[in-house]
C-alpha positions as CSV (number, residue, x, y, z in Angstrom):
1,X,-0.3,-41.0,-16.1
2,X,1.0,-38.5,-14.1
3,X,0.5,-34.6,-15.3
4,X,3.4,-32.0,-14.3
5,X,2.9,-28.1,-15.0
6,X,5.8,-26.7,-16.1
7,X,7.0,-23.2,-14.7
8,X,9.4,-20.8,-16.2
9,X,10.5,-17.4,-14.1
10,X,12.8,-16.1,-16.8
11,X,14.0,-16.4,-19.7
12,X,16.7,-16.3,-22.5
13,X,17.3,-13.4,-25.2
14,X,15.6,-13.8,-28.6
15,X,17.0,-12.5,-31.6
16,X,17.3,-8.7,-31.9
17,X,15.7,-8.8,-35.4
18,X,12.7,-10.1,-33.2
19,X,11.7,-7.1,-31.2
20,X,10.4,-5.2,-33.9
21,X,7.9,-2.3,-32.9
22,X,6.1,-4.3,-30.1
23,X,8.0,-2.1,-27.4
24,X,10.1,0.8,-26.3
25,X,13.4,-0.1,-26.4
26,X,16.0,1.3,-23.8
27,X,19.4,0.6,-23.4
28,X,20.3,-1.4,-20.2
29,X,21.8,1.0,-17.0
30,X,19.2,3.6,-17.4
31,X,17.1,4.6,-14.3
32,X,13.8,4.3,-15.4
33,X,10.8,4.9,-12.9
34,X,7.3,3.4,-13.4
35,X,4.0,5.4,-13.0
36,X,0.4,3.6,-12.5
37,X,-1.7,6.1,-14.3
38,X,-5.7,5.6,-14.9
39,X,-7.0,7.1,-17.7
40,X,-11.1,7.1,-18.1
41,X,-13.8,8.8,-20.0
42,X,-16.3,11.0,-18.6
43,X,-18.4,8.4,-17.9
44,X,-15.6,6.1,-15.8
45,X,-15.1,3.9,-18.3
46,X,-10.9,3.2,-18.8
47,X,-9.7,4.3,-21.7
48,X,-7.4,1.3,-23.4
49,X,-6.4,2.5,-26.6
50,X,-4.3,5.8,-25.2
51,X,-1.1,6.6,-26.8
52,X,2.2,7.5,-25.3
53,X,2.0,10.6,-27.1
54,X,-1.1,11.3,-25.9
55,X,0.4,11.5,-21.6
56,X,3.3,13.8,-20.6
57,X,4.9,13.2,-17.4
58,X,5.7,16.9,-16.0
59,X,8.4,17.4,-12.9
60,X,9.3,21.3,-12.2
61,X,8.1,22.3,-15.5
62,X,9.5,20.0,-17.9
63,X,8.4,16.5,-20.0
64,X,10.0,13.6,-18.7
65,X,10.7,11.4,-21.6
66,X,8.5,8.2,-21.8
67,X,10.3,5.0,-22.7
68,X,7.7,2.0,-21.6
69,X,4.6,2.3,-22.1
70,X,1.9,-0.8,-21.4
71,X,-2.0,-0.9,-20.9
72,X,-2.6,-3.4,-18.3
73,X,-6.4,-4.6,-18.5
74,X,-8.4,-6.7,-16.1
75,X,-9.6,-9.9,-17.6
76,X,-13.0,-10.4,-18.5
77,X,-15.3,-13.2,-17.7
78,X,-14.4,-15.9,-15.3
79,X,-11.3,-16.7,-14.0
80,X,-11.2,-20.3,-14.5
81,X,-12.3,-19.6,-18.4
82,X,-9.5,-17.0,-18.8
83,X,-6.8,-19.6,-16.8
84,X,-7.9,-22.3,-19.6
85,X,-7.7,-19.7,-22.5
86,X,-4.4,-18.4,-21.5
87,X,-2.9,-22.4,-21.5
88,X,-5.0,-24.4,-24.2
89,X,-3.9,-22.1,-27.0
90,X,-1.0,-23.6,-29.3
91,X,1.2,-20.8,-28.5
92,X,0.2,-19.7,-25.2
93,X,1.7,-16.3,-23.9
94,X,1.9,-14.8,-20.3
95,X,0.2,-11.8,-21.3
96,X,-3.2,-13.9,-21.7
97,X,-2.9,-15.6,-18.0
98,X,-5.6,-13.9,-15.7
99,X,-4.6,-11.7,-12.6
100,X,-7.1,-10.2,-9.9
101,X,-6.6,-7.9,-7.3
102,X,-3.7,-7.5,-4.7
103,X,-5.5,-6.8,-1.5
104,X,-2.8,-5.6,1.3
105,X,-5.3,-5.1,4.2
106,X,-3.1,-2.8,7.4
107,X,-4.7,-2.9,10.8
108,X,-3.1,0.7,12.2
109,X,-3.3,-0.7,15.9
110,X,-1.3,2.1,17.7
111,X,-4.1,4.4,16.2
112,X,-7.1,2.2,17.5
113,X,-8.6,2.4,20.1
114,X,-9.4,-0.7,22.1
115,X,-12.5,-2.3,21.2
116,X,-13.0,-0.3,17.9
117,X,-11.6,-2.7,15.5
118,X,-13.9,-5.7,16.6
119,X,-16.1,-4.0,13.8
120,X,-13.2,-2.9,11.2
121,X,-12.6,-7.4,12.2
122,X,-16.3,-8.0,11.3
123,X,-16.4,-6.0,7.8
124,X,-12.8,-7.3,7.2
125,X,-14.2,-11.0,7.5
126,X,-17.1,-10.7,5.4
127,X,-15.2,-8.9,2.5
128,X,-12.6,-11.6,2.5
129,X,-15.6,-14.2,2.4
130,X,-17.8,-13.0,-0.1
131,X,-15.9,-11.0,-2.0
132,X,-12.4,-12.8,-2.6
133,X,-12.5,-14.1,-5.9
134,X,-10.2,-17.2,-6.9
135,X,-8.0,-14.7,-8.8
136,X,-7.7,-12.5,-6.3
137,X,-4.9,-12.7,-3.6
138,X,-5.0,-10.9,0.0
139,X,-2.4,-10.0,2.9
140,X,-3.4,-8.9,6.4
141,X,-1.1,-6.9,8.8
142,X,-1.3,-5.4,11.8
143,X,1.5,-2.3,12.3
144,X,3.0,-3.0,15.0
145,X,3.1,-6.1,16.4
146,X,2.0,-8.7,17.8
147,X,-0.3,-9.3,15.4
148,X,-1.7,-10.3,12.3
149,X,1.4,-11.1,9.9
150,X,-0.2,-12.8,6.6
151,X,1.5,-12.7,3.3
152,X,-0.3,-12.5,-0.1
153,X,-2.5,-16.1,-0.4
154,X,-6.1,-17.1,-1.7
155,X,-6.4,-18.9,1.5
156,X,-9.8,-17.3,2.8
157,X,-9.5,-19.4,6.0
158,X,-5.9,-18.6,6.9
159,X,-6.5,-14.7,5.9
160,X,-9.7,-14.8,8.3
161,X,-8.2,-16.6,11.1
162,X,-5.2,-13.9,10.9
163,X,-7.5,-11.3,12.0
164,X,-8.5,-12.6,15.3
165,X,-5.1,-11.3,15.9
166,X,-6.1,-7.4,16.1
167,X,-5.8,-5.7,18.8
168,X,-6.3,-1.8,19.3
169,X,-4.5,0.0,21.8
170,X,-4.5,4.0,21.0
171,X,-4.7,5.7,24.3
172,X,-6.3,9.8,24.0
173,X,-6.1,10.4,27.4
174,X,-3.1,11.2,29.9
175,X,-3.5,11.1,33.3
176,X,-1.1,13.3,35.1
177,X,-0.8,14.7,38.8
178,X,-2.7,17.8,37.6
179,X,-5.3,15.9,35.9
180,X,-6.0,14.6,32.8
181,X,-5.5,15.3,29.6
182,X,-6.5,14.3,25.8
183,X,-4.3,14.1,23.0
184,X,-6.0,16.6,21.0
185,X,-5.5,19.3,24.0
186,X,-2.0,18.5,24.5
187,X,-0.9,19.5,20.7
188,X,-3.2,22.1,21.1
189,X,-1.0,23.2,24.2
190,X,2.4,22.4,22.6
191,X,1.9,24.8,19.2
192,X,1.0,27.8,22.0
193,X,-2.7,28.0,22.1
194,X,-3.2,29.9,24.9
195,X,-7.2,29.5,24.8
196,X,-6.7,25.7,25.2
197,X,-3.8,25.8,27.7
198,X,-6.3,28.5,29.8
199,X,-9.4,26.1,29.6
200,X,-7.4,23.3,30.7
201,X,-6.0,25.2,33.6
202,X,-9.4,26.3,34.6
203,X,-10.7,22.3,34.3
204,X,-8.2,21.0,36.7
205,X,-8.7,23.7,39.2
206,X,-12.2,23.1,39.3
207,X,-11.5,19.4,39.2
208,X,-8.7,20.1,42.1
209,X,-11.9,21.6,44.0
210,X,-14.2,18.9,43.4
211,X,-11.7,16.4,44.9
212,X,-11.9,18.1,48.6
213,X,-14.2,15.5,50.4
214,X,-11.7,12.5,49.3
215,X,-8.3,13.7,49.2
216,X,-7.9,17.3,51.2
217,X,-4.7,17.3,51.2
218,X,-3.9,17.3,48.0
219,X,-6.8,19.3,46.8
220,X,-5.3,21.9,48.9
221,X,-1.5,21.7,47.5
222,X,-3.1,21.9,43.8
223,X,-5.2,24.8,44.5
224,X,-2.1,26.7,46.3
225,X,0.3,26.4,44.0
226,X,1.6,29.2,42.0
227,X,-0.6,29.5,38.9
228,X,2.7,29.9,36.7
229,X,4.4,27.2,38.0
230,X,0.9,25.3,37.5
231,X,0.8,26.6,33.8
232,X,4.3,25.5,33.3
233,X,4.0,22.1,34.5
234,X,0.8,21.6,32.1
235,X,3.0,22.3,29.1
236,X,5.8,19.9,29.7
237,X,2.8,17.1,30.1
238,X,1.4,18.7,27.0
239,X,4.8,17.9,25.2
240,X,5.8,14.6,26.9
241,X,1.9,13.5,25.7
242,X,2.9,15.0,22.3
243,X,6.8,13.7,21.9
244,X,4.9,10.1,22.7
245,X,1.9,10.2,20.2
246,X,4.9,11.4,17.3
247,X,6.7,8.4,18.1
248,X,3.9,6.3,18.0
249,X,3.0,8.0,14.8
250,X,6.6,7.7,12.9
251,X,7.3,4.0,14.0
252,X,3.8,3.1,12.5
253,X,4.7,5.5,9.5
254,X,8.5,3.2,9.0
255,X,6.7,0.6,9.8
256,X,4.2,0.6,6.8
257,X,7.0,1.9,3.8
258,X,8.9,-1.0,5.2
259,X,6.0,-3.0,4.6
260,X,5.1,-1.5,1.1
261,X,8.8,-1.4,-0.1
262,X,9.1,-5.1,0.2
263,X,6.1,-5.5,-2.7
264,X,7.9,-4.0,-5.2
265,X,9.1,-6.7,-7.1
266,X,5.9,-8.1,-7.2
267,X,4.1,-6.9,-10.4
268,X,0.7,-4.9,-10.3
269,X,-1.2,-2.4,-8.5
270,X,-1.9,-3.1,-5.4
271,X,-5.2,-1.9,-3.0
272,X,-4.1,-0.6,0.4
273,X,-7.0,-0.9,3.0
274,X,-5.8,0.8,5.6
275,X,-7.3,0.7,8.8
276,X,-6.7,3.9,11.8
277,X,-8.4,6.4,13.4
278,X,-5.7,8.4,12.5
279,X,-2.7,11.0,14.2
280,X,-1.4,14.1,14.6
281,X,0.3,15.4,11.2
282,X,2.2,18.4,12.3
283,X,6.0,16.4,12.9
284,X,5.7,13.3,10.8
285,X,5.9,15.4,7.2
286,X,8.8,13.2,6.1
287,X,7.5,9.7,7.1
288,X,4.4,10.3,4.9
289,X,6.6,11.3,2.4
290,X,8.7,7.9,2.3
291,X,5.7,6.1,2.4
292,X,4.5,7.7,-0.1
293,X,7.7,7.0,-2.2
294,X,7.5,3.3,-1.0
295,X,3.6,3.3,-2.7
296,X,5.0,5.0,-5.4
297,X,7.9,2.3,-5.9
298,X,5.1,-0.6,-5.3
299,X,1.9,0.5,-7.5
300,X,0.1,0.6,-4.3
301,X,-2.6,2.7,-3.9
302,X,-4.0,3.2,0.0
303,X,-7.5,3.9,0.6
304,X,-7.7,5.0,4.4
305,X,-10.5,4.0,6.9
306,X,-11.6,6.2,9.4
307,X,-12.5,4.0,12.6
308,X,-12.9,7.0,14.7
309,X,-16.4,7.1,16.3
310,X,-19.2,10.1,16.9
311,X,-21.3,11.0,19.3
312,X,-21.1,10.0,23.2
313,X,-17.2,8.9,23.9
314,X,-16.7,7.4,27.9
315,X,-13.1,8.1,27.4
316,X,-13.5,12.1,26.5
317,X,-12.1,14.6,28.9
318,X,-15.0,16.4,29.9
319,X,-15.8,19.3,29.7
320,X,-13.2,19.6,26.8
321,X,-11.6,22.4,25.7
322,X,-11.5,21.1,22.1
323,X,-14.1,20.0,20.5
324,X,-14.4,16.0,19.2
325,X,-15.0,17.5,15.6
326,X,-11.9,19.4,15.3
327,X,-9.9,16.3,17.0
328,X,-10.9,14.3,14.3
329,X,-10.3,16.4,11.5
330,X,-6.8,16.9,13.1
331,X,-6.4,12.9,13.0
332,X,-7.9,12.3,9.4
333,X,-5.5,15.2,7.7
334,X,-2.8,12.8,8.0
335,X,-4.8,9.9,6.0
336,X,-6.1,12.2,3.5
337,X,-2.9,13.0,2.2
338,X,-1.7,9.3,2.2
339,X,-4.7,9.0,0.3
340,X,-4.5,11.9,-2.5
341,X,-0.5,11.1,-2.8
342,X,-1.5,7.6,-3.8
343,X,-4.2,8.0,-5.7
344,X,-6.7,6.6,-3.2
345,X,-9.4,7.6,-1.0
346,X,-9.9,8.2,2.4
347,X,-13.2,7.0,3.9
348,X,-14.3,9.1,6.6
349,X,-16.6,7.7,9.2
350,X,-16.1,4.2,7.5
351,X,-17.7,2.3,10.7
352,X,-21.0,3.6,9.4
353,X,-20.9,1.9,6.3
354,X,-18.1,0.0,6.3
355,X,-19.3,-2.6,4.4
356,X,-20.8,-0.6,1.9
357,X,-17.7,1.1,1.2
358,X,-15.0,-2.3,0.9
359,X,-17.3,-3.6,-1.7
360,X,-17.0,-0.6,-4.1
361,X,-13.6,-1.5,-3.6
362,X,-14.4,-5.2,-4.8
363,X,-16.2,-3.4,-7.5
364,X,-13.4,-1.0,-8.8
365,X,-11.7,-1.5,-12.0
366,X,-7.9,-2.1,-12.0
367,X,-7.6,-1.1,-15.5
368,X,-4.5,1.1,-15.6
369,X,-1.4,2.7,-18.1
370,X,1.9,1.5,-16.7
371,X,4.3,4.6,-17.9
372,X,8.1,4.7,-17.6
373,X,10.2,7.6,-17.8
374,X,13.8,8.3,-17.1
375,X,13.9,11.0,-13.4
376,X,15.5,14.2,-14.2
377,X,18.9,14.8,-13.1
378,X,17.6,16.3,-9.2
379,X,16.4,12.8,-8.2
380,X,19.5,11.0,-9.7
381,X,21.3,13.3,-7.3
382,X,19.0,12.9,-4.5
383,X,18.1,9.7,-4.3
384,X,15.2,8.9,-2.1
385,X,14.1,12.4,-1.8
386,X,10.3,12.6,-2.9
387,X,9.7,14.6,-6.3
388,X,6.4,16.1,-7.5
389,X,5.2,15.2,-11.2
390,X,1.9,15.8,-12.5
391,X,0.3,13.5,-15.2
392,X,-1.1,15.1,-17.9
393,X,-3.4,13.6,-21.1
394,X,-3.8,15.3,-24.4
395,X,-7.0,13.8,-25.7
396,X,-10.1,15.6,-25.6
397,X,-12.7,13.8,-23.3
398,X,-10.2,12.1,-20.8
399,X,-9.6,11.6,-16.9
400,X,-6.2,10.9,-15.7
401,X,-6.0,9.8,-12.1
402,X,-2.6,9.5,-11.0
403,X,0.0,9.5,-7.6
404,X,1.7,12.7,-7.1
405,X,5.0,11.7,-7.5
406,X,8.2,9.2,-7.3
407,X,11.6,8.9,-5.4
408,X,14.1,7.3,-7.7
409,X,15.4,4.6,-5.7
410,X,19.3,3.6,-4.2
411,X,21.9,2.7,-7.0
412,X,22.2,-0.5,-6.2
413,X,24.2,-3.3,-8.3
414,X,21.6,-6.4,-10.2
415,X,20.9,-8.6,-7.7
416,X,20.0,-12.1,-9.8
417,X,19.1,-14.3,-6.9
418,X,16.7,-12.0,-5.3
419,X,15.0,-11.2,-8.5
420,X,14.9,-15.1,-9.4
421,X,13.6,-15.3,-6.1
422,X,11.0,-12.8,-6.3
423,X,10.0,-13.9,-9.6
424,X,9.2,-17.3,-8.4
425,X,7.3,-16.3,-5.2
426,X,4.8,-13.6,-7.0
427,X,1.3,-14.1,-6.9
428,X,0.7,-14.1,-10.5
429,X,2.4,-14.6,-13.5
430,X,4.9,-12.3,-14.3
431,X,3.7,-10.0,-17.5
432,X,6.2,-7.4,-17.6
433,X,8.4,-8.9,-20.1
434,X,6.1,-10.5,-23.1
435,X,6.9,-14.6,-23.1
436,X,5.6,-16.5,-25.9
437,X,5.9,-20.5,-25.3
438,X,4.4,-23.9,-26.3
439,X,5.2,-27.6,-25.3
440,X,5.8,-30.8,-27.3
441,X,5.4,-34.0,-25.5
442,X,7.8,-36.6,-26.3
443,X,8.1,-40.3,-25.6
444,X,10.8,-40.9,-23.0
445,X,12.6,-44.0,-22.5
446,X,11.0,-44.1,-18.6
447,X,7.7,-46.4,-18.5
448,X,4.9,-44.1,-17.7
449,X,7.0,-40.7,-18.2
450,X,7.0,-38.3,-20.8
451,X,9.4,-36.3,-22.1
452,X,8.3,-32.6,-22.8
453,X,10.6,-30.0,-24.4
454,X,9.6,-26.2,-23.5
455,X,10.2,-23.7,-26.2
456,X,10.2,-20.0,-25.1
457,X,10.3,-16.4,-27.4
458,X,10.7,-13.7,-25.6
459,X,12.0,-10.1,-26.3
460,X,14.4,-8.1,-24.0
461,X,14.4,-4.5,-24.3
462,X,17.8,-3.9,-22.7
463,X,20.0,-6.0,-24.3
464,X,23.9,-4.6,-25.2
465,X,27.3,-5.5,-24.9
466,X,27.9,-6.9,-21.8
467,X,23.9,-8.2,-21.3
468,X,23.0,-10.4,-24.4
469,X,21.4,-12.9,-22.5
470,X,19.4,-13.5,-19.6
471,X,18.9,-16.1,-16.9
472,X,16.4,-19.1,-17.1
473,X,14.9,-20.7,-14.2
474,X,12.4,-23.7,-14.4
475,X,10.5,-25.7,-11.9
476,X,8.0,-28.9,-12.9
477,X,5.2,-29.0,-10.6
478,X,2.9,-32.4,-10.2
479,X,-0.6,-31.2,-11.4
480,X,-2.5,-33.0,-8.9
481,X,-0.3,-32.1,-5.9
482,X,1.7,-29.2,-6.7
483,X,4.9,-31.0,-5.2
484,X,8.2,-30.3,-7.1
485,X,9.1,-33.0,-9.5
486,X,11.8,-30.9,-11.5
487,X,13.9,-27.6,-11.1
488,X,17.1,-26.0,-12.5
489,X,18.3,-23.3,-14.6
């Protein structure tokens, strides 16, 4: 006999009598934004018993008031034991169906250099392999392309072959009719250190002499050159070098909200691995700011990579007249903040242990509080604009780990098709709204078919005049195939 699954995306309104004191209830039309918020004990362990009363949500001084609030725990034991738990029951509920991590791996290959990510590629491969569990789902990209371009799947081969794709291509070095130049000396040069700017003047001239037995001639027009006019010409390299590593840096910045933004409807937190050596921070403020707000909007929570390398470089500017310590700190600032915004960490000098540091990863719980709150009037009227909260917890003994803040997000009207849409192409079951369901199996006047009636209980916390019921969408999969036997709504 043939076995179908049956699927439901969304469903219909139970009775209002029904909700009881299961959940908040809110009315529909409020703005409601949604916090991720760990909460452990001093020894690490998450805290799943916490309150709403015992969390405040604080934005310029003032509680926000909390309207959802929903523990969301990581299943215990196998997944395949869980799977079987959550179905064989006989009243089976969504809340019971096992969900692993969301792993949203982001080759930064403007910020790599060439060559350096063959062994961000190496680790990258062997997490995937050994450490992907069946309930676990990973997406690889690489910002910009061409390159890897792999949405969420448990497909270990096609996630592994996607990173062949990689390719690093940061340039530090700028070769101009002076001489050349690193990135880190030309923002030194462009926010007015003179020390820098005189070093670097004293390089190429010593440079310009070395060149005599080859090229006379134009050792001799660089040596007699006015020094000023010489000093003025190094600046405006200094700033081209600059104006091109900030655009570098800002379409890589887009790039990744863009990326993160698009995750939103899909439910849980999700583990940002993201791969750079880093940039400049100085004029790309606001882009780490929306893509902090994208994280924000998306549960995702980046933990940064630093591919940059120490000791001996080929490709230094030597002698320097910055030091490769203070270039790197410059280029990690950037990631350390994406980090602390998000609630993540940055990993600095990751190639050294690379490994060692993507299986704590593997390792971490994803235990976390899932808090909404209504945005004060500020963010209503700036939209998009970044706000500042802080989390805090009441009871004695706790840790509360938490993103810095939200951006309430465009009014924009219900769009059912895309959330239909989105609901259907999630990773996992969707757990937001509690469904409660169960199957009879009937006989059906088709030989070798049965009938089966689906019956579903679910409560909507935003139900009111003009939204007293909601859409339902099935689809009846084959269970040996998965090919679509059955759809509608």
């Amino acid at each position: 006999m043939t076995r179908f699954v049956v699927l439901s995306a969304l469903v219909a309104l139970a009775p209002a009598h029904a909700q009881g004191a299961r959940q908040s209830v809110f009315r529909s039309g409020v703005d409601v934004i949604r916090l991720d918020v760990r909460v452990t004990d001093a020894s690490g362990r998450p805290i799943a018993d916490l309150k709403p009363e015992e969390m405040q949500i604080v934005e310029a001084g003032r509680s926000r008031p909390i309207l959802l609030f929903q523990h969301i725990q990581e299943p215990a034991g196998l997944y395949r034991e869980a799977a079987l738990r959550a179905v064989s029951a006989e009243v089976s509920s969504n809340q019971g169906t096992p969900r692993g991590h969301l792993y949203i791996l982001v080759f930064d290959q403007h910020h790599i250099t060439a060559g350096n990510e063959q062994a961000a590629r190496r680790a990258a491969e062997a997490f995937i392999a050994k450490r992907l569990r069946p309930s676990d789902r990973v997406a690889v990209f690489g910002i910009p392309g061409p390159g890897p371009q792999l949405g969420f799947t448990a497909d270990k081969g096609r996630a592994i072959a996607e990173l062949q794709k990689v390719r690093g291509s940061l340039e530090r070095t700028m070769t101009t009719p002076l001489g050349r130049l690193s990135q880190q000396e030309a923002y030194e040069i462009a926010t007015g250190n003179d020390r820098v700017t005189a070093d670097v003047l004293s390089r190429m001239s010593t440079d310009a002499l070395g060149d005599v037995a080859l090229l006379p001639s134009l050792a001799r027009a660089r040596t007699s050159e006015d020094p000023s006019v010489t000093r003025r010409l190094v600046i405006e390299n200094a700033r081209t070098f600059v104006a091109a590593a900030d655009s570098h840096a800002r379409q890589t910045l887009e790039r990744v909200a863009d990326l993160i933004e698009q995750y939103r409807a899909i439910e849980g937190r999700k583990t940002v691995i993201f791969l750079s050596e880093g940039f400049h921070q100085q004029n790309v403020t606001r882009e780490l700011e929306q893509v902090a707000a994208a994280a924000a909007e998306s549960y995702a929570v980046f933990h940064a990579f630093d591919l940059n390398r120490r000791g001996m470089d080929v490709e230094r500017v030597e002698p320097g007249a910055t030091s490769q310590a203070a270039e790197i700190q410059s280029r990690l600032e950037p990631l350390g903040t994406l980090a602390a915004e998000t609630d993540g960490v940055l990993v600095p000098d990751a190639l050294s242990h690379i490994d060692a540091a993507l299986d704590r990863l593997a390792d971490h719980s994803q235990d976390y509080d899932l808090v909404g709150f209504t945005p004060s009037d500020a963010a209503l009227a700036r939209r998009g604009e970044y706000r500042r909260v802080s989390v805090r917890v009441t009871r004695p003994g706790a840790l509360v780990s938490a993103r810095t803040g939200y951006a309430a997000p465009a009014a924009a009207p219900l769009d059912r098709r895309r959330a239909i849409d989105a609901a259907l192409a999630a990773p996992f079951v969707q757990q937001a709204l509690r469904v409660d369901y169960t199957t009879y199996a009937l006989r059906s006047n088709t030989s070798g078919r049965a009938r089966v009636v689906l019956s579903l209980e679910a409560d909507l916390p935003v139900r009111d005049d003009r939204n007293a019921s909601a859409d339902i969408v099935f689809v009846v999969r084959d269970g040996h195939d998965g090919r679509v036997a059955a759809s509608g709504t």
